[in-house]
C-alpha positions, -999 to 999 in steps of 0.1 A, spaced: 258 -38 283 231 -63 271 213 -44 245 193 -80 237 177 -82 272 145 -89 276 137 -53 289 159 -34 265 141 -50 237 110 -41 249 123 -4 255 139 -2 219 105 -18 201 87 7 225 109 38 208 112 26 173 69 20 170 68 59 186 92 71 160 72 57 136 41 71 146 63 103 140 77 91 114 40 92 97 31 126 108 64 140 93 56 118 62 20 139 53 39 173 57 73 166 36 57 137 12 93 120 20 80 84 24 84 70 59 93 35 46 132 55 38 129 73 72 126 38 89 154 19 68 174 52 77 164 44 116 177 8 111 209 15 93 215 43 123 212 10 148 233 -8 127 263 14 141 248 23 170 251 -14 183 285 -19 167 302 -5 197 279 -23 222 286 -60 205 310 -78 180 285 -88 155 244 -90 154 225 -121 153 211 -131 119 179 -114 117 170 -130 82 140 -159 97 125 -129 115 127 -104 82 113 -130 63 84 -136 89 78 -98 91 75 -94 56 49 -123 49 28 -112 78 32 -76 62 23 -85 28 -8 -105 40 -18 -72 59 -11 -47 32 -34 -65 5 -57 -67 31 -58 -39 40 -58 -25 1 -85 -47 -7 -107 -34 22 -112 -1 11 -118 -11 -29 -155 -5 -38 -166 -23 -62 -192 -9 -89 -203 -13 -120 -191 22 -132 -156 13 -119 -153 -20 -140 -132 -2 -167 -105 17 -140 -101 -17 -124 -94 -34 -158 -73 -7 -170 -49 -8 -135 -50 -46 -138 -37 -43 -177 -9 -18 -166 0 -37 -137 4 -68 -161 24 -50 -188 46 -30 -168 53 -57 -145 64 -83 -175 83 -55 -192 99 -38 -169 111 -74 -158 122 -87 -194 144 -50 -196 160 -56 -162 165 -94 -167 184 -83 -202 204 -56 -185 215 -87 -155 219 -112 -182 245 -87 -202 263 -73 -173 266 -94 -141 292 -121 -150 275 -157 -145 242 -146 -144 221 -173 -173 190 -160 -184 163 -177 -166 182 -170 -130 182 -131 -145 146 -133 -151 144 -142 -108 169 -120 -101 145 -86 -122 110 -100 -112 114 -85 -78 127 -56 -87 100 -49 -111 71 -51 -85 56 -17 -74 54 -18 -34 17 -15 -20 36 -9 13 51 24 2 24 34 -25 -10 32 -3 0 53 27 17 80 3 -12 87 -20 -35 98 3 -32 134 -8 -38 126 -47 -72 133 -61 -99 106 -54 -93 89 -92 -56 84 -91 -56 72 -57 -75 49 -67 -56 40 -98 -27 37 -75 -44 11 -50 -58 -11 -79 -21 -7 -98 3 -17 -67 -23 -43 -53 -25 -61 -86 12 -57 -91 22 -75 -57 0 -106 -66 11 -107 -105 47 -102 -90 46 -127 -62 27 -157 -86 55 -149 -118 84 -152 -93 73 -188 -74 65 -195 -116 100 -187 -124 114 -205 -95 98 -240 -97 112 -239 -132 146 -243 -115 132 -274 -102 119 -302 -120 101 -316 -95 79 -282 -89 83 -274 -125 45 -265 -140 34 -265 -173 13 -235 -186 -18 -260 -180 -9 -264 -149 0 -233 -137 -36 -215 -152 -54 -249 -134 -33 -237 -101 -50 -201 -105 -82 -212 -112 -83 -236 -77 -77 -207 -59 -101 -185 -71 -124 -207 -64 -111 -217 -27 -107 -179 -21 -144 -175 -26 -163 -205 -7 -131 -199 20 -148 -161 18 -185 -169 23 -180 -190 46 -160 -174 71 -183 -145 67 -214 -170 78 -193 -184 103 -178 -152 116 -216 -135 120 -228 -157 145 -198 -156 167 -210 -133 195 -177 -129 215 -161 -99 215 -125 -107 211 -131 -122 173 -107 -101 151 -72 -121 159 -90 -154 154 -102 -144 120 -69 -132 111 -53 -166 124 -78 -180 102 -65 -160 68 -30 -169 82 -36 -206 80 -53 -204 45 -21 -185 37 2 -213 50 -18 -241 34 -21 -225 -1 14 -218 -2 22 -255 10 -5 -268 -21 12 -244 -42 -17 -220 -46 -14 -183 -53 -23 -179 -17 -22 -138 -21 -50 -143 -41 -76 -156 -11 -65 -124 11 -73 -103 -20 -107 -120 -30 -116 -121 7 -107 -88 16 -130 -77 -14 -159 -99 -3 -163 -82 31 -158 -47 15 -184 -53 -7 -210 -77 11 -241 -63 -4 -227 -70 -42 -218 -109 -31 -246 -117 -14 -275 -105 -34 -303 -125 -45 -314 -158 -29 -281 -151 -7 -293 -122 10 -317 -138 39 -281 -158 46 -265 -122 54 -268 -107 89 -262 -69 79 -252 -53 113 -232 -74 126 -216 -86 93 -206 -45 92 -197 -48 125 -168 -76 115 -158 -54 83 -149 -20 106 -134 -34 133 -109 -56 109 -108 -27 92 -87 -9 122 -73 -38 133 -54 -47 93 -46 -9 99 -27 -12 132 -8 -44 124 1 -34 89 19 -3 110 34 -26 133 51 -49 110 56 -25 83 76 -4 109 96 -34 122 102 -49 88 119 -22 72 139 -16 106 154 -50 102 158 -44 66 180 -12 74 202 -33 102 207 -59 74 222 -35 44 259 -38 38 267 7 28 298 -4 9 278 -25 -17 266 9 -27 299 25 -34 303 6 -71 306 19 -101 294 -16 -118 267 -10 -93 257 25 -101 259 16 -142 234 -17 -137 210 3 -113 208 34 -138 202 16 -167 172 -5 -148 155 26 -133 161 44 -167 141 15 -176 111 14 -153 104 49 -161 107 46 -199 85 19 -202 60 32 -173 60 67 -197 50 44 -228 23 26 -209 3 56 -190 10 77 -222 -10 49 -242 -42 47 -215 -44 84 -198 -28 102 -225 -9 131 -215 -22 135 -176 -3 107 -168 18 130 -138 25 122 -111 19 87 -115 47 84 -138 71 90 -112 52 67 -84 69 37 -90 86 29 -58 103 -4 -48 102 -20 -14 87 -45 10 82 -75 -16 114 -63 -34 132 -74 -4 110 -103 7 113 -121 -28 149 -114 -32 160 -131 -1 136 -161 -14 157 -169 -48 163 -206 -46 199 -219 -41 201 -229 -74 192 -199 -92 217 -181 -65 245 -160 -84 273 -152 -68 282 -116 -90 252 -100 -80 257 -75 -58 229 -64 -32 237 -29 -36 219 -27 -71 190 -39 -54 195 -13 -17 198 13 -52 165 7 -63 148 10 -35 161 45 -24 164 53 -57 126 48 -69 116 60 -32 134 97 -38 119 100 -71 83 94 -60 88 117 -31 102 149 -56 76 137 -77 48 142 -51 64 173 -35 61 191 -69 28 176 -73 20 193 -39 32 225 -49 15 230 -79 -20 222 -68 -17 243 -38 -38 275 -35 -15 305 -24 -28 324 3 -21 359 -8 -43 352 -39 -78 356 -42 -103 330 -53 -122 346 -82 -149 315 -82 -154 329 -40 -156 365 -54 -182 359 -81 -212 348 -58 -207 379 -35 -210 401 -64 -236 388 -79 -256 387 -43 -245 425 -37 -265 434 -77 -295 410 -64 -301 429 -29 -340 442 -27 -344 478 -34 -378 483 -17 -384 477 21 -394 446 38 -431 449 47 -434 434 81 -469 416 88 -488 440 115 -501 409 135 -468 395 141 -452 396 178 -426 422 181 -405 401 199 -398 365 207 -421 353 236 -396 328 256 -371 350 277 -345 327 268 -342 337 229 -329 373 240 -289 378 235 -269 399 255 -282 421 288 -319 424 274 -350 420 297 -386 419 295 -396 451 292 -373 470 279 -375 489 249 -369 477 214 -336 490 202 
């Protein structure tokens, strides 16, 4: 049987994207996040197409494209719902200051922990090896907060957004060390962030301007081929290209705020709004897509017996032991002692994976074993889902006890009921005039119950 046919591929995409969709509804009731429920799904396959061919083909170009399309939709996606105000300047600072800090020592702790323990592993190629395993995943973190309150949801979107683009620009940092000829200088590397910025933001007024006067309907793929090819060409010039989808993303979320002033006559409101929701749904629907495919692929690719290790169960403890310890320090410094559950939401996943299988030849070492990274990922993933099951549980509202606030208002409405009768004006109608306002099997005429 030819399970690589053109038709059985279309029937198997057709049945993982449905169990998906299921996978997401099951997601909201259990909190178990459906990113493990689809790596699960692919490691299932794995076996599953064991017995119908000898080996599978190497499915590593079309993770890699998945996950940079993926990426590119996620932060887009997370950028599209951040509002921007003034009174939110200081929760947007304060995510992008913990993003920074736990991101650069989380990784200095794990690159010690490699550097000490996997034979052959130098220093600099064990700072590559822990940058990716210190980025929180956006992928994982956005679609399994929606239950939190408004403020740490938010904190959560700023926090995994601004860790994904730190992440991303300190590992291509770290790896055009390794080669002289891409090496930068710290000069060169802050002039590098600067000429993006400032691409990002006349790429994001003009496509806006550009984009307003288009009247055709079908518009939403070409602007998105359009982000895709800034994307390309940023990462080609060496530019943090993350950092366009971000600032562009942010731009059409919050059109009003860029385009005040002299720049407002330039903005066409309606149909500007118009572009805004209908990428809105489509960065939605194609984040789903490739999400769902990506970490399918990923579960075909793991290796189980990497897992069963003791060398890999010791390095893997000792680098989530600590994630969490330092995450503890950090949110105990800026939100004090509320700082649950978002101690605990620290999961690992689609840039994890995509970064790891980016480590340049030369930086490659041979001791490292994948399972320590497969660890991390489940094992950050079943922490954040006990973490928000308990969250769940103690913020829920038993049935079978009553709501003293609901009580109070009926009591105090029973003390303030009149005591005299209602005097009813004389020269008032006793009874509506249209025949249409009487209720039940009433007709003119009859008498007044």
């Amino acid at each position: 049987m030819e399970i690589f046919s053109s038709y059985n591929l279309i029937i198997e995409a057709s049945l993982i994207l449905i169990l998906s969709f299921w996978f997401n509804g099951l997601s909201k009731k259990t909190n178990i996040p459906s990113v493990l429920m689809l790596i699960g799904l692919g490691v299932i396959l794995q076996y599953v197409a064991k017995f119908f061919v000898s080996s599978l083909p190497d499915l590593f170009p079309a993770l890699e494209i998945l996950g940079i399309v993926g990426l590119i939709m996620i932060v887009l996606e997370a950028a599209l719902e951040l509002e921007l105000r003034k009174e939110k300047t200081w929760a947007i600072l304060k995510s992008l200051l913990i993003a920074l800090v736990g991101l650069l020592l989380s990784a200095w702790a794990a690159a010690w922990i490699l550097h000490s323990l996997v034979p052959g592993m130098s220093l600099s190629a064990a700072w590559i090896y822990a940058t990716p395993l210190s980025i929180l995943s956006s992928a994982i973190i956005i679609p399994s907060v929606g239950g939190l309150k408004a403020e740490k949801k938010e904190f959560h979107i700023y926090e995994s957004t601004f860790s994904d683009i730190a992440g991303i620009i300190l590992f291509y940092y770290l790896a055009g060390q390794m080669n002289p000829a891409e090496a930068m200088g710290a000069a060169g590397f802050t002039g590098s962030i600067f000429l993006t910025i400032v691409v990002a933001v006349i790429a994001s007024y003009a496509i806006i301007l550009i984009f307003q006067e288009i009247k055709s309907q079908a518009k939403q793929f070409l602007l998105i081929a359009v982000l895709l090819l800034l994307y390309a060409i940023g990462k080609k010039l060496h530019l943090s290209s993350l950092i366009i989808i971000l600032i562009f993303g942010l731009v059409i979320a919050n059109m009003k705020l860029f385009f005040g002033g002299k720049l407002r006559k330039y903005l066409k409101v309606e149909r500007a709004d118009q572009i805004y929701h209908e990428l809105h749904i489509i960065t939605l629907e194609t984040a789903f897509v490739v999400r769902t495919f990506f970490f399918v692929v990923f579960g075909l690719t793991i290796v189980l017996s990497s897992l069963f290790s003791l060398k890999v169960l010791l390095i893997s403890v000792l680098i989530l032991a600590s994630i969490y310890g330092i995450r503890f320090l950090i949110l105990r410094i800026f939100f004090g002692k509320d700082i649950l559950p978002q101690l605990f939401v620290a999961p690992r996943g689609l840039i994890t994976v995509l970064l790891f299988y980016a480590i340049p030849s030369d930086a490659v070492v041979a001791g490292f074993e994948p399972g320590i990274l497969l660890f991390i990922i489940i094992g950050t993933s079943l922490i954040m889902t006990w973490a928000m099951i308990r969250n769940k549980q103690q913020t829920a509202v038993p049935l079978d006890e009553p709501d003293k606030e609901f009580q109070k208002p009926e009591l105090a409405y029973e003390e303030e009921l009149p005591t005299r009768p209602v005097e009813l004006d004389p020269q008032a109608p006793l009874r509506p005039q249209d025949p249409e306002e009487y209720e039940g099997d009433t007709h003119p005429g009859d008498p007044i119950p």
